[in-house]
C-alpha positions in Angstrom: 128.0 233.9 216.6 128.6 236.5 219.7 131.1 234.2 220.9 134.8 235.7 221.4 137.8 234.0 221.9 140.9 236.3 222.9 143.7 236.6 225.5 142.5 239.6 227.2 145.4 241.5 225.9 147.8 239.1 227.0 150.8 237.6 225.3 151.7 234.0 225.4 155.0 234.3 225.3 155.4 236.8 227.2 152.9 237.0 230.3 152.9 234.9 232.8 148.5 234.7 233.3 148.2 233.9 229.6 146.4 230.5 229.7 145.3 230.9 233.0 142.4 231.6 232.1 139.6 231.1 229.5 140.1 232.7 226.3 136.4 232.7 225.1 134.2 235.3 226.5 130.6 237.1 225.4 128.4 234.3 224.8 124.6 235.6 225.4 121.1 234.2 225.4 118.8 235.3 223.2 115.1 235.0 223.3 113.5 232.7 221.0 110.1 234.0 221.5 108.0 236.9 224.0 108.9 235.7 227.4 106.3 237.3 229.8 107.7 239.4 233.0 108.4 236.6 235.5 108.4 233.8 233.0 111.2 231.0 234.0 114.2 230.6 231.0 113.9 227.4 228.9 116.6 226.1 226.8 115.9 223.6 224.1 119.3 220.8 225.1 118.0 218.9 221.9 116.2 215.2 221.6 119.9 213.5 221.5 119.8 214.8 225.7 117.1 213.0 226.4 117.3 209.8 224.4 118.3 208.2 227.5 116.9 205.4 229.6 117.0 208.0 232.8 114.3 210.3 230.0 111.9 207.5 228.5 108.8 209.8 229.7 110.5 213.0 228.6 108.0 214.3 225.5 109.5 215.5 222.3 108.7 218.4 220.4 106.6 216.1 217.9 105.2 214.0 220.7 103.3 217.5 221.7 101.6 217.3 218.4 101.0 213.3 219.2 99.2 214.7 222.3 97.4 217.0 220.8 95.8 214.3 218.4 94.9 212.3 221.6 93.4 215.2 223.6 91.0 215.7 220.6 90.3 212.2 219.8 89.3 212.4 224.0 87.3 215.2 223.9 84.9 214.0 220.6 84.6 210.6 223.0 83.9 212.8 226.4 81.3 215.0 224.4 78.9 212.0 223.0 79.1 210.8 226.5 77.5 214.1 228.0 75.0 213.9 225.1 74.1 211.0 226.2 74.1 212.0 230.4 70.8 212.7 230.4 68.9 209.5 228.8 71.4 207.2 230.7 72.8 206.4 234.3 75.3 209.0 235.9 78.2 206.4 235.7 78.1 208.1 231.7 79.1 211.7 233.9 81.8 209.6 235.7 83.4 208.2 232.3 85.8 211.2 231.4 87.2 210.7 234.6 87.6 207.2 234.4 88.9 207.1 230.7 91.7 209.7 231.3 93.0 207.9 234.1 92.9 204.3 232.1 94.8 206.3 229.6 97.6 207.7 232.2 98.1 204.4 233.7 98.7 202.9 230.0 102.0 205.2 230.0 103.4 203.6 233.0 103.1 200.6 231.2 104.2 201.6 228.0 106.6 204.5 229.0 105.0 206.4 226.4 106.1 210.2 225.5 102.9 211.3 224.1 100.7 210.1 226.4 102.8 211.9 229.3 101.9 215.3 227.1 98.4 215.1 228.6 97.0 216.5 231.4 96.0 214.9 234.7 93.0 216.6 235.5 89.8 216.6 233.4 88.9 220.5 234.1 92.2 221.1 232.2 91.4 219.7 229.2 88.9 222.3 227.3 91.5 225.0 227.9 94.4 222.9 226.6 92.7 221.3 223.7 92.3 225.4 222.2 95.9 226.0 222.3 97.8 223.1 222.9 99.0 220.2 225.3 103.0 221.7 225.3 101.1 224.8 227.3 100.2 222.3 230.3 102.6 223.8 232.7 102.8 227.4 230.7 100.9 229.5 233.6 102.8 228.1 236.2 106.4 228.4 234.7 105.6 232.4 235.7 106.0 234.0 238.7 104.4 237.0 240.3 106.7 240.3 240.7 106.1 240.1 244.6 107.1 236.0 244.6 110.4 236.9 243.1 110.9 239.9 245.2 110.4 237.7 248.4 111.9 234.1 246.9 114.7 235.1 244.2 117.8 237.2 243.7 118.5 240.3 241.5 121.1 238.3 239.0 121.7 242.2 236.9 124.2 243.8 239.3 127.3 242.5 236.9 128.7 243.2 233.8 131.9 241.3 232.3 134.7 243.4 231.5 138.9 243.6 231.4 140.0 243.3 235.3 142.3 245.8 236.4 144.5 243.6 238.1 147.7 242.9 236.1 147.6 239.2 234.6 144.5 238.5 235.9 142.6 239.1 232.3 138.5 239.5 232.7 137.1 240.7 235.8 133.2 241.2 237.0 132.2 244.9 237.4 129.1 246.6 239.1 126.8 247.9 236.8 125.1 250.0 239.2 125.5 251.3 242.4 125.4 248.6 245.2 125.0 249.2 249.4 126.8 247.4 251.8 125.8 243.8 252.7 123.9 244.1 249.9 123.2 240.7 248.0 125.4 241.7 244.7 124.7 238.3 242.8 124.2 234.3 244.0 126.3 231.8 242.9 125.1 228.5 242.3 127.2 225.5 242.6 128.3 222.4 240.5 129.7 219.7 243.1 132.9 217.7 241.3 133.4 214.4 243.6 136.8 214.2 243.0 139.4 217.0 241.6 141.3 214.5 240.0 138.1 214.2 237.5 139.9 217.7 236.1 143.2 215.4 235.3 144.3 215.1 231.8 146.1 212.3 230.6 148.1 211.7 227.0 145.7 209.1 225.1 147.9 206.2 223.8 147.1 207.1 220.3 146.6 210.9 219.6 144.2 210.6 217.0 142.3 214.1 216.0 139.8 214.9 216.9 139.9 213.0 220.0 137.0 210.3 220.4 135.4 209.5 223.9 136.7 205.7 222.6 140.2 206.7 223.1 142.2 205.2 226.4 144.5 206.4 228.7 148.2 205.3 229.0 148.4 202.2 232.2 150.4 203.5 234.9 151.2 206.8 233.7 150.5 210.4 235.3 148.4 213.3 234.5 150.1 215.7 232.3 147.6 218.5 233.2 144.7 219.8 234.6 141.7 220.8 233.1 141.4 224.7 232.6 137.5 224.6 234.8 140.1 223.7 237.9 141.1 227.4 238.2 137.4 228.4 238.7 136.4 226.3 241.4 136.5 226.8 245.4 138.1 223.7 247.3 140.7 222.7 249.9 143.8 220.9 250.1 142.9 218.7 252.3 139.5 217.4 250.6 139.2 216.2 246.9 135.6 217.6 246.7 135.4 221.0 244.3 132.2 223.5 244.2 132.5 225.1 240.8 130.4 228.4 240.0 127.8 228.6 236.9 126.1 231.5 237.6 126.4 234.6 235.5 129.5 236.7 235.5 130.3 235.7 239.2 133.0 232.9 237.9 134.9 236.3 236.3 135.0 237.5 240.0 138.9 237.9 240.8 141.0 237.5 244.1 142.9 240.4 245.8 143.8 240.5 249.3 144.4 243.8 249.3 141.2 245.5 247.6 138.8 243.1 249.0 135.4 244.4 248.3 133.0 241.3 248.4 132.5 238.5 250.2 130.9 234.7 249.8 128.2 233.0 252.2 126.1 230.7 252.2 123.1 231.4 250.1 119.5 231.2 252.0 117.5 231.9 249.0 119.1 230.0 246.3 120.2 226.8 248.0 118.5 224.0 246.1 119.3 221.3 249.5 120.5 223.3 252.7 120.5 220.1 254.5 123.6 219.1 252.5 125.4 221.2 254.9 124.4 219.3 257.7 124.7 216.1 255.8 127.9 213.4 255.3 129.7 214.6 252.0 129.2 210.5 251.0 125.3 210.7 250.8 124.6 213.3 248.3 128.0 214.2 246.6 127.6 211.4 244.1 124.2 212.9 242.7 123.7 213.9 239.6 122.0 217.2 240.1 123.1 220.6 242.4 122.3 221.7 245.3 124.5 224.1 246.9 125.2 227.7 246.1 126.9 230.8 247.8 125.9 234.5 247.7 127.9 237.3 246.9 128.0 239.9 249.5 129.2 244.0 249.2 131.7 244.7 252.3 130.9 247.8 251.4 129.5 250.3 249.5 130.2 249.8 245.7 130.3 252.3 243.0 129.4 252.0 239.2 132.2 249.9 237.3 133.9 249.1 239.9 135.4 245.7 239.9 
């Protein structure tokens, strides 16, 4: 509901940098739920995501409750076996063990979503079976505040706001003061293959709304590119694009003249550093990131300035 759409001010008709860029601006997370200093951010992309072939493990939100079913049905079975430790061989001590492995190597076989909501290790189990298997990997989804100091980024040095360069429409704005050489924000990277994936072509029949069944004219040229284009770094010489996705840096304007930040490569946020020492052809056909700048103060900023 937060979402805006507007022109920045700007008139169609009448300015040349209408519709050169987005007009929909202030869309915000907001928390579902306490998230504990140093917790990592979850979104929920819905089941439809993963009902894939590439996500047959991938647990559902009522395949936790599934698990939780199993993890108690295990723990009644574990319990007569200690009752019954002391009047019978130690293999009875060995059993838990052995039985919670059987039942991991039963999901391999039958890709199963539930049984992936179970734990690995036996000395997990009395903790999760109290509150739950979908809290498995709860503890370590949060990070110290001296782990973050020394591995991540500050990512609150921006706020989003009207640029103050004519026709250029939003701009990115310090929200506090920020030294020189100073790390102002990273900026991770989508890798697009190919730039002509941002081409747009007329589909033969112009049904609305458009289906993803609909074909492109044979033979016939693009009639546009797709808006994202203007937001991405490239070259004219290579068909490979790196397009931003971090927060407010894509809002980040150019000007020769009142240059006051730089890009670099990023040594904290780089997902796969050895891409830059690595052929283009052996990982820009993935289907994850891996590459990301960081934004860098070339000199002392002040607050709101762009």
């Amino acid at each position: 509901d937060t979402v805006q759409c507007d022109s920045a001010g700007l008139h169609r008709s009448r300015d040349p940098g209408a519709g050169a860029f987005t007009s929909y601006h202030n869309r915000v997370g907001v928390a579902s739920e306490n998230i504990p200093r140093g917790m990592e951010l979850f979104l929920d992309y819905g089941k439809s995501y993963f009902d894939k072939p590439a996500y047959t493990m991938m647990p559902f939100r009522e395949d936790f409750k599934a698990g939780d079913k199993v993890l108690h049905s295990f723990v009644g079975i574990r319990n007569n076996l200690l009752v019954q430790q002391e009047t019978q061989s130690d293999l009875s001590s060995a059993l838990p063990n052995v039985i919670l492995g059987l039942i991991h190597e039963f999901k391999n076989i039958w890709s199963s979503r539930v049984l992936n909501t179970l734990p690995e290790d036996t000395n997990a189990v009395d903790e999760l079976v109290d509150v739950g298997v979908k809290y498995m990997d709860y503890n370590r989804s949060i990070h110290s505040m001296d782990f973050l100091r020394e591995h991540g980024t500050c990512m609150d040095h921006l706020r989003p706001g009207r640029s103050t360069i004519e026709q250029a429409g939003r701009g990115a704005f310090a929200k506090r003061r920020i030294s020189e050489g100073e790390i102002i924000s990273p900026v991770p990277l989508i890798h697009i293959p190919d730039r002509e994936m941002f081409d747009m072509y007329r589909p033969e029949n112009q049904p609305f709304p458009i289906s993803d069944e609909d074909t492109r004219e044979k033979n016939s040229d693009p009639y546009h590119k797709q808006l994202l284009l203007n937001y991405c770094f490239g070259h004219r010489d290579i068909s490979i694009l790196l397009c931003p996705y971090g927060v407010v840096t894509s809002l980040i304007n150019h000007s020769k003249e009142k240059a006051n930040a730089k890009i670099v490569w990023s040594k904290k946020s780089m997902q796969h550093p050895e891409w830059l020492e690595t052929p283009v052809s052996e990982w820009v056909n993935g289907t994850h990131s891996g590459l990301a700048f960081d934004l860098i103060a070339k000199r002392d900023l002040d607050v709101d300035e762009e």
